[in-house]
C-alpha positions in Angstrom: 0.0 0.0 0.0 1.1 3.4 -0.4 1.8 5.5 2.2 3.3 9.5 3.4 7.0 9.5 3.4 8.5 12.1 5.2 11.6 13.8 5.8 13.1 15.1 9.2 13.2 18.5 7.3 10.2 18.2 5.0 7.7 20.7 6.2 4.6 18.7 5.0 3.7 14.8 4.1 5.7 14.0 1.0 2.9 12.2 -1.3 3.1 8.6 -2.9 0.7 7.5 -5.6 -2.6 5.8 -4.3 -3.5 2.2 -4.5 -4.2 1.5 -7.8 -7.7 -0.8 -8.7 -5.6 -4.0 -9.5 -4.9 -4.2 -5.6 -8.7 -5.5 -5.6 -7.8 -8.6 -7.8 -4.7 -9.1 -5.0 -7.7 -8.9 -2.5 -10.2 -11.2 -3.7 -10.4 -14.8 -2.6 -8.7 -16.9 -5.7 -11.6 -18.8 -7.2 -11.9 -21.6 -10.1 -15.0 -23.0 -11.7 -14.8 -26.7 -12.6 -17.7 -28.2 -15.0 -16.2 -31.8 -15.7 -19.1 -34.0 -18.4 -19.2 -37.8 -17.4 -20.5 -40.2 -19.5 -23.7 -41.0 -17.6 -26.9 -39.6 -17.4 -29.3 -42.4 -16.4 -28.0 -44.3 -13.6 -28.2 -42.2 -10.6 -26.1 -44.6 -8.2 -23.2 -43.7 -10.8 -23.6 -39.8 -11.1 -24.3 -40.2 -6.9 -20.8 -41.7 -6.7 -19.0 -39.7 -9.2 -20.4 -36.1 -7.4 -19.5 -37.7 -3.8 -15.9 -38.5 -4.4 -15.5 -34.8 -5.8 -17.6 -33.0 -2.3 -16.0 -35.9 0.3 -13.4 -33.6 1.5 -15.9 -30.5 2.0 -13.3 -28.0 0.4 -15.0 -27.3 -2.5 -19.2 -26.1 -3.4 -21.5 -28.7 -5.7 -23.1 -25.5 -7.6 -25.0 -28.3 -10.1 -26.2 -31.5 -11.3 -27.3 -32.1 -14.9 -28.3 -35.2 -16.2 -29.7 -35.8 -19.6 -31.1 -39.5 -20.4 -30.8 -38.8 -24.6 -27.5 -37.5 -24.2 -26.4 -40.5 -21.5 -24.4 -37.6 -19.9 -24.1 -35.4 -16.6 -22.8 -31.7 -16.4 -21.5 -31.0 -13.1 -20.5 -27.8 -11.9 -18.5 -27.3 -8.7 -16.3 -23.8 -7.7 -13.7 -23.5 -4.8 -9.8 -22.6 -4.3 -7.6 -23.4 -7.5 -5.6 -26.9 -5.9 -9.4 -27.8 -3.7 -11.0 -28.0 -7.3 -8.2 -29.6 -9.1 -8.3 -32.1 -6.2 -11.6 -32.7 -6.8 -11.6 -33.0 -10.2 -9.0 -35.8 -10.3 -11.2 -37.7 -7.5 -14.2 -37.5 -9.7 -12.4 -38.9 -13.4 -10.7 -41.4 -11.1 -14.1 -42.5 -9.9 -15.8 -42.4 -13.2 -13.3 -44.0 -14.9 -13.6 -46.6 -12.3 -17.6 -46.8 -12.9 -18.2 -46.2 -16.9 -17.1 -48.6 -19.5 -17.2 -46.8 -22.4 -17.4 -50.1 -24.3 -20.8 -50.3 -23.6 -21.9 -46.2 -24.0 -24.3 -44.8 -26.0 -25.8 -41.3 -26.0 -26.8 -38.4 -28.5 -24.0 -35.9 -27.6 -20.5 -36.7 -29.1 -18.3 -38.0 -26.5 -14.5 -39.5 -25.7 -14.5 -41.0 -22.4 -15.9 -41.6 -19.3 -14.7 -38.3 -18.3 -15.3 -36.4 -21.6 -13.8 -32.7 -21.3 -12.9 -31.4 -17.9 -12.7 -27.2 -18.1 -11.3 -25.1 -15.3 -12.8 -21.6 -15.4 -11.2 -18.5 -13.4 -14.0 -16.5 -11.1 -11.8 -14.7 -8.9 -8.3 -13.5 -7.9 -7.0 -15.9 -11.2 -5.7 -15.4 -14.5 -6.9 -17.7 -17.8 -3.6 -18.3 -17.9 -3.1 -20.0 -14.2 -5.9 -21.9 -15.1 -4.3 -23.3 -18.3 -1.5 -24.4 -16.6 -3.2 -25.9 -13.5 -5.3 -27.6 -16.5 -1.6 -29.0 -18.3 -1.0 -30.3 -14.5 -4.2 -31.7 -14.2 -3.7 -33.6 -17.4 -0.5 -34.9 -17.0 -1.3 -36.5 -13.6 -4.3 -38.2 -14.9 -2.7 -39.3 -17.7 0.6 -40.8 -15.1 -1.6 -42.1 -12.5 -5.1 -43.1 -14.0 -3.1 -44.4 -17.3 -5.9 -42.5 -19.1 -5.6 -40.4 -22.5 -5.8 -36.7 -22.0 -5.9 -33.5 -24.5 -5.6 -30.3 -23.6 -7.8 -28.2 -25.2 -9.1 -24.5 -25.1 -6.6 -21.8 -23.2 -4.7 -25.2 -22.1 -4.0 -26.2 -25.8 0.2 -27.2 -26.7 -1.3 -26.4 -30.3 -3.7 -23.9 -32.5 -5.5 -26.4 -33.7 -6.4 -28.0 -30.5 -7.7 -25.2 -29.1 -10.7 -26.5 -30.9 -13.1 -28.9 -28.6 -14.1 -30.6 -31.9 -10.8 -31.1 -33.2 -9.5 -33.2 -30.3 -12.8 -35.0 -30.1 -12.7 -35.5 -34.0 -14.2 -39.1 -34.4 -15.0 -39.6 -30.8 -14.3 -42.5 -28.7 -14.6 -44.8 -31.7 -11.9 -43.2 -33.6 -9.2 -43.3 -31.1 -7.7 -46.7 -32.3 -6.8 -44.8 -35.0 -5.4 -41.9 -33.9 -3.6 -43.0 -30.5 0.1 -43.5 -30.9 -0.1 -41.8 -34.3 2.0 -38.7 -34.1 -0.3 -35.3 -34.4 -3.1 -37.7 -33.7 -2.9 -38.8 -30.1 -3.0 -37.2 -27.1 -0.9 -34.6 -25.4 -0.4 -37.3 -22.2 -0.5 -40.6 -22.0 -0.5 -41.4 -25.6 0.6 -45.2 -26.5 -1.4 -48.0 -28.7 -4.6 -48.4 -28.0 -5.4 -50.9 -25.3 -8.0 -52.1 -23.1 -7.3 -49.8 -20.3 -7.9 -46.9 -23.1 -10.4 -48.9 -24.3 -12.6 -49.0 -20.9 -12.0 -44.9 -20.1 -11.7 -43.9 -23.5 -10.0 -40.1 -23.5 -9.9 -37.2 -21.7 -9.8 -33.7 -22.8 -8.8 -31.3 -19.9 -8.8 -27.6 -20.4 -8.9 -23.8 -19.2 -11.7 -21.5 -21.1 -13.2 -18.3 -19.5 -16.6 -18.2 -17.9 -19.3 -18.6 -20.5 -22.2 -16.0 -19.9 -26.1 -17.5 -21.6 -27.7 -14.4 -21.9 -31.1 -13.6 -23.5 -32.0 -10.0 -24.4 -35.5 -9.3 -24.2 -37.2 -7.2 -27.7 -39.9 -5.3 -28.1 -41.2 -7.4 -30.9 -42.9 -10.9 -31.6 -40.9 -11.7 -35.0 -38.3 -14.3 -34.9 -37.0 -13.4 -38.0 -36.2 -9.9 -37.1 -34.8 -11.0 -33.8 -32.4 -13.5 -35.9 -31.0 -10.6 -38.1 -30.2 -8.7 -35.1 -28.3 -12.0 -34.0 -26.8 -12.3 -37.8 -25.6 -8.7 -37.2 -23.6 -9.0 -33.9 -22.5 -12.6 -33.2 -19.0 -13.3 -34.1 -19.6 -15.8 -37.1 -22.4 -13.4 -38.3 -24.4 -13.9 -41.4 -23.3 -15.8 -45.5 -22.7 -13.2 -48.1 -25.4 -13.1 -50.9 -25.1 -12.5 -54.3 -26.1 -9.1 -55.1 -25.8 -8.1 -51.6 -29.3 -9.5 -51.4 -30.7 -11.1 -48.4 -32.9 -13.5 -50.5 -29.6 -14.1 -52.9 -28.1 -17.2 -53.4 -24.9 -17.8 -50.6 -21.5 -17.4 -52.0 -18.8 -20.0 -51.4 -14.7 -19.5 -51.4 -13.1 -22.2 -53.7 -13.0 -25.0 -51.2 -16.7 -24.7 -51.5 -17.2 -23.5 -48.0 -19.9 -20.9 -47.4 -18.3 -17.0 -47.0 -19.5 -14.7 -44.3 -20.0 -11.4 -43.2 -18.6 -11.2 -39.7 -20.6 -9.6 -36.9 -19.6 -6.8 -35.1 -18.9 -9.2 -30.8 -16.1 -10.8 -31.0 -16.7 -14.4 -29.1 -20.1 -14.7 -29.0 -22.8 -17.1 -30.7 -26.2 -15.6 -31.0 -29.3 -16.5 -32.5 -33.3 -15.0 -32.5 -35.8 -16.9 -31.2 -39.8 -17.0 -29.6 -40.7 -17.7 -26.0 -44.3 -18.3 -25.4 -43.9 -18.2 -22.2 -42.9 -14.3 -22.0 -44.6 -13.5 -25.3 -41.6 -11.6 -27.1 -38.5 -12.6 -29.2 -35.2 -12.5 -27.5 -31.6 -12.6 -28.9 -30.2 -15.6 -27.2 -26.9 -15.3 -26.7 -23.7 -17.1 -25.6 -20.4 -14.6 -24.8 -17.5 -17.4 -25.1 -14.9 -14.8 -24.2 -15.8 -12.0 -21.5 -12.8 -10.4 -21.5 -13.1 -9.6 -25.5 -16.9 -8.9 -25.2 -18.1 -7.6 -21.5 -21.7 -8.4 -20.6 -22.4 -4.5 -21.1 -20.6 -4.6 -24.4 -22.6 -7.1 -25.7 -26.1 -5.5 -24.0 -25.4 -1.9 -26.3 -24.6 -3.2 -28.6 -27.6 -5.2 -29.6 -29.3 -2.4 -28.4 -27.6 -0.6 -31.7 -28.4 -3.6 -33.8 -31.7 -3.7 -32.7 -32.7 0.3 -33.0 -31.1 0.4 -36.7 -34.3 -2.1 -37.4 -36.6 0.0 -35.2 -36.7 -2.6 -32.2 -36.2 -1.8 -29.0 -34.2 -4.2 -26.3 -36.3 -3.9 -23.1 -34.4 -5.8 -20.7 -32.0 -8.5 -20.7 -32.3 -12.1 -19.0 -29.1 -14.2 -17.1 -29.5 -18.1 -17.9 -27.7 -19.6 -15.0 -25.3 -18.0 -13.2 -22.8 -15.2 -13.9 -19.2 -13.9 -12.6 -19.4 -11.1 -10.0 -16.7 -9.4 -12.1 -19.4 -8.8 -15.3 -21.8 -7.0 -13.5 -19.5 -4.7 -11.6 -18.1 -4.1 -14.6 -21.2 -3.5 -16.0 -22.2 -1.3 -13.3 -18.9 0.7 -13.4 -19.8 1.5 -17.2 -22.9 3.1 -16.4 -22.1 5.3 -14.2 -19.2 6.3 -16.2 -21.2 7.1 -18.6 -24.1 8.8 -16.7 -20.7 11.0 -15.4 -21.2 9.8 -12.2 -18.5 8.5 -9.0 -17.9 5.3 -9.5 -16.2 4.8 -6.3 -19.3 3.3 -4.4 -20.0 0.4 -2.4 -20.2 -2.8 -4.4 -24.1 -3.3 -3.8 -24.8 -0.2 -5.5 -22.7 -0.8 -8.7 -24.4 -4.3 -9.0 -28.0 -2.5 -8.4 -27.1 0.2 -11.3 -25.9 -3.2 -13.6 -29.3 -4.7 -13.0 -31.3 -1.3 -13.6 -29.4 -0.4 -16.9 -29.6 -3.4 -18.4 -33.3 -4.7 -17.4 -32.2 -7.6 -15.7 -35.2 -7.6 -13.6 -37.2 -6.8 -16.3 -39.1 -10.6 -16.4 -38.4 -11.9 -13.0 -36.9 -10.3 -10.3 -32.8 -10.4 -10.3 -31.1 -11.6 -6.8 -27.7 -11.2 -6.7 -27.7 -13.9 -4.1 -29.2 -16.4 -6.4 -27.1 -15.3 -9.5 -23.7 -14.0 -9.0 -21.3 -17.5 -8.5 -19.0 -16.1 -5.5 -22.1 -14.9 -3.6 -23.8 -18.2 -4.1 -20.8 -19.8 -2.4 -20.8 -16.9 0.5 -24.7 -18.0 1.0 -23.4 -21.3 1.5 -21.0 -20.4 4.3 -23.6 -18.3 5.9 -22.9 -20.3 8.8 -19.3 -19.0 9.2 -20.5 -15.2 10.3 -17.5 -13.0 10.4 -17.0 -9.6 11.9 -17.9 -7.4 9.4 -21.5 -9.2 8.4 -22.3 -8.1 12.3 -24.4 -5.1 12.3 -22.8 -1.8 14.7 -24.4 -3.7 17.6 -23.6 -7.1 17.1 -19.9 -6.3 16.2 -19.5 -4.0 19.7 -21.6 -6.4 21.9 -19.1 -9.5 21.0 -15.9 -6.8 21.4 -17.2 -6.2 24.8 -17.9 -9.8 25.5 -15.9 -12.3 27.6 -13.9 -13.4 24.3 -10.4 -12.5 23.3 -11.0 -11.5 19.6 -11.9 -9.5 18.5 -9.9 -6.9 20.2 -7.5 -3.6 19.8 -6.0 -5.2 16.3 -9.3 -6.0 14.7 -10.6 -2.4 16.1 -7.7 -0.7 14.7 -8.7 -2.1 11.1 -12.2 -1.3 11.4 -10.6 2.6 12.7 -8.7 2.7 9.5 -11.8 1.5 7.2 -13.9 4.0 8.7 -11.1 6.9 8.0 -10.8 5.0 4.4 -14.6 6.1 4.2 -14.9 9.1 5.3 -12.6 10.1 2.2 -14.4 7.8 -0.6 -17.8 9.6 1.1 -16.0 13.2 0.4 -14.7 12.3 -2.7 -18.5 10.9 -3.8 -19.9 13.9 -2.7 -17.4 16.1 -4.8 -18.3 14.4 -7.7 -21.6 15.0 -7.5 -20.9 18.2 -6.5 -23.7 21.0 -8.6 -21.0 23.3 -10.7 -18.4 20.8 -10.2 -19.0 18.5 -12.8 -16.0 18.9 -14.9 -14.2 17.1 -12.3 -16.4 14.3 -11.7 -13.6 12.2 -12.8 -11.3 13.2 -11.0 -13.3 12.8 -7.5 -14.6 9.5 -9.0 -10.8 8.3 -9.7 -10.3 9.1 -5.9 -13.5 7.6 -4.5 -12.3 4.5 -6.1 -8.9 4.5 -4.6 -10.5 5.3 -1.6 -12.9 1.8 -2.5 -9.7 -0.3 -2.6 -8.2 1.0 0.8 -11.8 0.3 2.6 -11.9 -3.1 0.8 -8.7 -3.6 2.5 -9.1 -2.5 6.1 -12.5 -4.7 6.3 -10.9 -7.9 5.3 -7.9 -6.6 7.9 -10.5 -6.8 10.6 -11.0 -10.5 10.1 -7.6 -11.2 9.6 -6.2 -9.9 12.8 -8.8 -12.3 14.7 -8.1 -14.8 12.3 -4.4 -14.8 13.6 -5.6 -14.4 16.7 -6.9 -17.6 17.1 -4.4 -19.1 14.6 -2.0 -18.7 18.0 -4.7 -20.3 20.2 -4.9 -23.2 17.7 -1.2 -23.8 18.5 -1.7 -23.8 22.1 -3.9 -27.4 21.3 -1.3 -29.1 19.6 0.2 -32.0 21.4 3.6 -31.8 23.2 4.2 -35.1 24.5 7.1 -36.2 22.6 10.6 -33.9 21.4 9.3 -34.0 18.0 5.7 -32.7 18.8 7.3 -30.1 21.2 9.5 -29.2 17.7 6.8 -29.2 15.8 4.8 -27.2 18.2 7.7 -24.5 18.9 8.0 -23.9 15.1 4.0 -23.5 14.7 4.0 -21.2 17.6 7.2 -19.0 16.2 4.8 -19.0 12.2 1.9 -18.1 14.2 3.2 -15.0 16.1 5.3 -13.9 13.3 1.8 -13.9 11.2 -0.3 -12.1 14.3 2.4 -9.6 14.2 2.5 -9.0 10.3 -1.2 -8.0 10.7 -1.6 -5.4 12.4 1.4 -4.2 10.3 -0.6 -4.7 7.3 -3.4 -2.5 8.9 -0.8 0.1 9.5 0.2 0.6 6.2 -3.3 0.7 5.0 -4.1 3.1 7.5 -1.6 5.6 7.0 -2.5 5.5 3.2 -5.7 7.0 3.9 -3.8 10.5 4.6 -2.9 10.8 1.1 -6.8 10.9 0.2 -8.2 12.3 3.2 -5.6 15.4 2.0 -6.7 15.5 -1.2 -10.2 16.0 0.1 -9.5 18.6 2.1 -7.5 20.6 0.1 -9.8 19.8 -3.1 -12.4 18.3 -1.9 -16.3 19.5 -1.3 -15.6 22.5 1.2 -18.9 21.3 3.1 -17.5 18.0 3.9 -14.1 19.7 5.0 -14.7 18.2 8.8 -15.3 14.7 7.5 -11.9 14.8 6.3 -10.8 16.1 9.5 -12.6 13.4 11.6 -11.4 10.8 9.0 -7.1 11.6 9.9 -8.3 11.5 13.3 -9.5 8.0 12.5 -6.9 7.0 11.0 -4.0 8.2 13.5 -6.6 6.0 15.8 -5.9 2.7 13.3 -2.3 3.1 13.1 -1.6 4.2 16.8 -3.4 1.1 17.8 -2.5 -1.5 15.3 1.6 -0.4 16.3 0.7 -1.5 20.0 -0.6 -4.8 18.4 3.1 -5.1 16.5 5.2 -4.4 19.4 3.3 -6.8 22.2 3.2 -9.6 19.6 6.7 -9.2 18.3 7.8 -9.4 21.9 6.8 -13.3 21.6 8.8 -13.7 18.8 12.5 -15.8 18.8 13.6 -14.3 16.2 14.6 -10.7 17.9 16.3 -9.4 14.5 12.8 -10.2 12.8 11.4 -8.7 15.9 12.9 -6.1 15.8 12.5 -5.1 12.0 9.1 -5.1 12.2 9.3 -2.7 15.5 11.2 -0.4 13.7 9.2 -0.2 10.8 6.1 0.2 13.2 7.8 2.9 14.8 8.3 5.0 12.1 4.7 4.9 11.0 3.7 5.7 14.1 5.9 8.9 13.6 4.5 9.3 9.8 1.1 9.0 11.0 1.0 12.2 13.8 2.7 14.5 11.2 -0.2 13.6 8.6 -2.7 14.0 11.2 -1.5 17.3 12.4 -1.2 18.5 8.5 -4.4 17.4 7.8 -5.9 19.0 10.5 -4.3 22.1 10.2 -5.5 22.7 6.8 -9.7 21.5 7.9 -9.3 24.4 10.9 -8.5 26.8 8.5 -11.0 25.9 6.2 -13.4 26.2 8.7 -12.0 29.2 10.8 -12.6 31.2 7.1 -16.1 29.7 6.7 
């Protein structure tokens, strides 16, 4: 984090940058989606025992189960931490492969083996790119230790062409006699002669692809045909050219005799027009295969442009399934940007200006709860209550109780998020401030520098009682042998080294709040001057407090040099931290003196 540096002869707080937004990727629990298709959709005992052995150690969420009797297979979708999911995703082809002979499967939907494609998908706090190579990992172990062919396929591909589901599955499961232990035929791992093992599991195609967002957007119109040219005129593949430029004209072919086309204007997506009874209107259904090249709000204007250039309105726009937090915060963030407002607000409010611009309520109403995949999982845990889901009440009531934690370190967080507020609140006000609105962006680019620093401080107040009672855990550990009095010495030394980091961390946090809560005072609404004022008071509070957490903890610590770092580096924060104040302060009295 950023923070004042300051000189012994500098006569006010030297400025760093402020956080930038990619701290909040840094922040966010890492998150993977896996949606492995087995080869069984009709006997339940076998789906039962393939979905069990991926849940039995309870580190990862069962989101879905699909089975389809025509297609004799079963779409599972699970989500959880990146090695949790690979984990379970190697329990659950070992098991299928253990229960489907693919000998004796039929089904309508092309398939490989028992396990036919395994895709990782990044939700949060992961790159496409991680995911490939966890998928390459994932591969080669089942290929070492199953003994069962694997591709890799998508962002996970060793080849161009094999990016391409439908090239590694070219011929399906019958058609891998022929092309294992071929060369550019067989598979990435595990490749040899056909044999019976191969012959029992068939292959496996393991990948990485980006989250696939079904979306249907809602038009003001009954005609399927119009809604299809509006899909002709934005999906990736788009429409064939006619002769004459007619659309009645006979389709032109290049001179391998395959069809030409007119590309549409959204990169990775498939879209076609269709009519649901049910609602009574034609929609746009669309798949976006790649978010990061087509945004959901991308794709929302423009078929909204599509659709007014043929006199149609879009009047709302319908999520099939579930969708990334990231696309509708995104979304939301877009808006507002270009309604020139802050976009420095609270999470819940972006996502509530995503839902209202694009209509997603429009047919049914749109909980985020029910929707968004990483608060689905949270709804899960509900159980787990932490600190900052208390209410004002709850969270002093359990400070004041008989329990330890949470105490000064996870107050001293909650200090600093509150100073981190005060100056997003400023900056939001500024923004919208009547006469000011050629700086809108300005305030806006501080209100969400301001986000990231409050985003940081609340998960701070967790984290300090988290290592909290990661020392108590210790103190449970067996000691009744040398090497579980080792082992317990070395967990004790990690643990107190962590408890002391922190509080550090919420220290540095803190005292990057100054840099804003300046900037709002000096530039800032002149209204809200004294909220900036109470704010460096806030945040002298945060750091003050969160340095007596560092200096009683390091005193636990064996390592004195380590110990004694940290001390030092808490000390001279502390020192930072009243010069900030008293600027700060200085320049809100005058402010107000004058008013």
């Amino acid at each position: 984090m950023a923070i004042f540096a300051r000189s012994a002869h500098s006569p006010a707080p030297v400025k760093t940058d402020l956080p930038n937004l990619t701290v909040i990727l840094d922040m966010e629990k890492r998150l993977i989606e896996c949606v492995p298709n087995f080869s069984e959709g009709r006997d339940r005992s076998v789906i039962d025992a393939i979905t069990n052995a991926i849940t039995e150690t309870g580190d990862v969420d069962l989101l879905d189960v699909d089975p389809g009797e025509a297609t004799n297979r079963t779409v599972v979708t699970f989500v959880g931490e990146p090695d949790a999911v690979v984990e379970a995703a190697f329990r659950g082809i070992r098991r299928a492969t253990e229960l489907i002979d693919m000998r004796k499967h039929h089904g309508a939907h092309p398939r490989m083996g028992a396990t036919d494609v395994c895709p990782l998908i990044p939700i949060s706090g992961i790159t496409l790119e991680e995911c490939a190579e966890l998928a390459r990992n994932l591969a080669k172990r089942v290929a070492d230790e199953l003994g069962i062919p694997t591709y890799c396929y998508e962002a996970a591909a060793f080849t161009p062409e094999r990016r391409n589901l439908a090239v590694c599955r070219a011929g399906e499961y019958e058609a891998l006699p022929d092309k294992m232990g071929h060369e550019g035929k067989g598979p990435d791992f595990g490749d040899r002669p056909f044999d019976e093992a191969a012959a029992r599991s068939g292959a496996t195609t393991i990948g990485a692809r980006d989250f696939l967002i079904a979306v249907n957007f809602n038009l003001n119109t009954t005609s399927t045909r119009r809604a299809n040219a509006i899909a002709f005129d934005v999906r990736e593949k788009g429409r064939p050219q006619r002769e004459g430029g007619r659309l009645t004209g006979k389709p032109l072919k290049d001179a391998d005799g395959r069809p030409l086309m007119i590309p549409g204007t959204l990169k990775g997506t498939k879209a076609i027009g269709w009519y649901i009874d049910e609602y009574g209107i034609a929609q746009v259904s669309m798949n976006i295969t790649d978010i990061a090249a087509t945004p959901l709000h991308k794709a929302f204007d423009e078929v909204t442009r599509a659709a007014q250039a043929r006199g149609i309105r879009v009047t709302g726009t319908e999520i099939v399934g579930l969708v990334p937090k990231r696309a509708l915060v995104e979304a939301g963030r877009y808006f507002l940007y270009k309604q020139q407002r802050s976009t420095g607000l609270p999470e819940s409010e972006i996502i509530r200006m995503a839902v209202k611009s694009m209509g997603l309520d429009e047919l049914k109403p749109f909980n985020p709860e029910e929707k968004v995949v990483e608060y689905m999982i949270g709804s899960r845990k509900a159980a787990e209550k932490s600190l900052v889901d208390m209410t004002c009440r709850e969270f002093a009531d359990e400070t004041a109780s008989e329990s330890p934690a949470p105490g000064g370190g996870s107050i001293s967080a909650y200090m600093g998020a509150l100073a981190a507020a005060l100056g997003t609140m400023v900056a939001n006000l500024s923004a919208h401030k009547p006469g000011w609105d050629d700086r809108w962006h300005e305030f806006s680019d501080y209100a969400d520098r301001g986000r990231v620093l409050v985003d940081r401080l609340i998960h701070l107040v967790d984290e300090d009682t988290a290592a909290f009672n990661g020392i108590m855990a210790v103190f449970a550990m067996p000691k009744s042998t040398e090497a579980e009095k080792a082992a317990r010495a070395e967990a004790m030394e990690a643990a107190t080294l962590y408890a002391t980091q922190v509080p550090l961390q919420t220290m540095e946090a803190a005292m990057a709040t100054f840099e804003l809560l300046e900037a709002m005072a000096t530039e800032g609404n002149p209204a809200s001057v004294s909220d900036a004022g109470v704010g460096a008071l806030a945040a002298e509070a945060a750091v003050q407090g969160a340095a007596l957490n560092v200096r009683i903890n390091a005193a636990s610590l064996k390592d004195r040099s380590k110990a004694d770092e940290l001390v030092a580096r808490a000390r001279q924060i502390c020192d930072d931290a009243v010069v900030a104040r008293a600027h700060i302060l200085d320049i809100v009295n005058k402010i107000i003196d004058k008013a």
